[in-house]
C-alpha positions in Angstrom: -0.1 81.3 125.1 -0.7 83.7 122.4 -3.2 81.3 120.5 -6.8 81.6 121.8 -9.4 78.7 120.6 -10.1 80.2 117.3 -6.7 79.8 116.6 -6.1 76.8 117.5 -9.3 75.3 115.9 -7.9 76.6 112.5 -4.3 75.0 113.1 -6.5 71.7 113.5 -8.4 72.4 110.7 -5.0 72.9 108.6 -3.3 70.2 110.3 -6.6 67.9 109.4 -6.2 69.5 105.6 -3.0 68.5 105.6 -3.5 64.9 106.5 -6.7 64.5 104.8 -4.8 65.7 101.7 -1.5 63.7 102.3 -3.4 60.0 102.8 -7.0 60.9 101.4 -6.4 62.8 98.3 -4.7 59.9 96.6 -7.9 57.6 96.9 -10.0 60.6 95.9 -8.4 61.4 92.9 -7.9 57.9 92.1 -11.8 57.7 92.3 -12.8 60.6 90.7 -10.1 59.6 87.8 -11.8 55.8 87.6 -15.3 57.3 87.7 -13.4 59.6 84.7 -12.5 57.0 82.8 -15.9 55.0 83.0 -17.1 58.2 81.5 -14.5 58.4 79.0 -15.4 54.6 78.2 -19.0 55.2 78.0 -18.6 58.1 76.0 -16.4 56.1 73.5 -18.7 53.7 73.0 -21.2 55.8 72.5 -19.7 57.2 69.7 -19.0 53.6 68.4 -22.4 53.1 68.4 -23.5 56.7 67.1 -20.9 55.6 63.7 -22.1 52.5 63.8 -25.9 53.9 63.6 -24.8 56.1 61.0 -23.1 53.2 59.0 -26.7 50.9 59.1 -28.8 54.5 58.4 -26.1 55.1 55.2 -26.4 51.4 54.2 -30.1 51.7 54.1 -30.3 54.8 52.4 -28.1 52.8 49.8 -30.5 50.4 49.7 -33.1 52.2 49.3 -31.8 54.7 46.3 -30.7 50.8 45.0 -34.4 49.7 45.3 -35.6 52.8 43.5 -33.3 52.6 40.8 -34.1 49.3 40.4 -38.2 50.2 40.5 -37.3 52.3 38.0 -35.8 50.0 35.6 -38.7 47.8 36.3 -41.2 50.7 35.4 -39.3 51.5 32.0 -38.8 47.9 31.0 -42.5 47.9 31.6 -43.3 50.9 29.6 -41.1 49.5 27.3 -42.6 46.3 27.1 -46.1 47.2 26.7 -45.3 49.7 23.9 -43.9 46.5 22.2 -46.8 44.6 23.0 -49.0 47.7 21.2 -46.8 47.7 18.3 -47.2 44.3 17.5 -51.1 44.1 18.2 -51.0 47.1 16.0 -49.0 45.0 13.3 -51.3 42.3 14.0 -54.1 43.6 13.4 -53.3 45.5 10.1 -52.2 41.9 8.7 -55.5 40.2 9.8 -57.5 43.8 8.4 -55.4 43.3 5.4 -56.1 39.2 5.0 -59.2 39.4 5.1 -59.7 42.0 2.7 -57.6 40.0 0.3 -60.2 37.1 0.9 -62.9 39.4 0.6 -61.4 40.6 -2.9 -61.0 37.1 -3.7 -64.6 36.4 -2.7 -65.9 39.0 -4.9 -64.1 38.0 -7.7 -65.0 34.6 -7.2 -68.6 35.5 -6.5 -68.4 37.7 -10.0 -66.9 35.0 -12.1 -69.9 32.4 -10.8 -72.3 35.2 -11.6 -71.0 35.0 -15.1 -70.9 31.9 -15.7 -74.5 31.8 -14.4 -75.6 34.3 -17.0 -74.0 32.9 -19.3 -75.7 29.6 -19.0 -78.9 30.9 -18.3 -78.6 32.8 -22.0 -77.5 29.2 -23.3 -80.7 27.8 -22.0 -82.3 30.7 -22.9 -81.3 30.8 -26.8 -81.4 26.9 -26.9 -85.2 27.0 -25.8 -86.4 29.9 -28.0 -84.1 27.9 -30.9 -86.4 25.1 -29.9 -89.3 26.5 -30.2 -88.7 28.4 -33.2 -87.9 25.1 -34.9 -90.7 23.3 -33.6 -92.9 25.9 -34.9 -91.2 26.2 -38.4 -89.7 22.6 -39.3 -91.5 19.8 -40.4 -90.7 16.1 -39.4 -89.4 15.5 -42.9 -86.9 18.7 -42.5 -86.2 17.5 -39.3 -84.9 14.0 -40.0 -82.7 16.0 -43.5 -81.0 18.5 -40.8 -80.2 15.8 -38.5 -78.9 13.5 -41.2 -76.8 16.6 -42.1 -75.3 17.3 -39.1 -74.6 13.6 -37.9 -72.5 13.6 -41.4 -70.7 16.6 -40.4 -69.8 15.2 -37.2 -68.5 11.9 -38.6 -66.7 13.6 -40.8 -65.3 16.1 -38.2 -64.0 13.3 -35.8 
């Protein structure tokens, strides 16, 4: 008996190795190699769902640079629009300036011609009164009635 207790607590120990890794590795490694694999799976999905993140952030960004673009246009066809809209009050209002200029011509001219014709008759009634008085003062009945004669015979003879 050459092996003391020391010894033959360490043949136990290797003869309980040896057992414990003949019939309880195999469930072991087969649960360490399941708890892998739910790792693995995890890990997989995670990364679905990190590209999948990554997919929705890059289709918003495109959204988003679509939506600017698109304010944008929006702005410019503003811009646009309201540089029209100047350009025709501007025309608008040079055509109105210039119409009623023209009627204020036509106005004056109007206005010029009356005033005209106003002096004109007012030196007509003018010269027919101071003829009239001229004659009364100078004529006679009986040269009256001779002149009148006169001139109704010129204006028989005249029609």
């Amino acid at each position: 008996m050459f092996i003391n207790e020391a010894g033959w607590v360490a043949i136990g120990f290797v003869i309980f190795c040896l057992i414990a890794w003949r019939y309880g590795a195999k469930p072991f490694i087969e649960v360490l190699d399941n708890r892998a694999k739910q790792v693995q799976a995890k890990l997989e999905e995670a990364e679905k769902l990190r590209q999948e993140a990554k997919d929705v952030l890059n289709n918003y960004k495109r959204l988003q640079d679509e939506a600017e673009q698109e304010a944008k246009n929006i702005l410019e066809r503003a811009e646009e629009h309201a540089k029209q809209l100047q350009i025709n009050a501007e025309e608008n209002t040079k055509a109105l300036i210039a119409r009623q200029e023209k009627q204020a011509k036509q106005k004056i001219n109007a206005a010029e011609k009356q005033a005209l014709v106003d002096v004109k008759n007012l030196v007509i009634d003018l010269s027919i009164k101071a003829s009239e008085e001229t004659l009364i003062d100078e004529i006679d009945e009986k040269k009256s009635t001779g002149l009148i004669l006169d001139s109704s015979k010129k204006l028989n003879l005249n029609i």
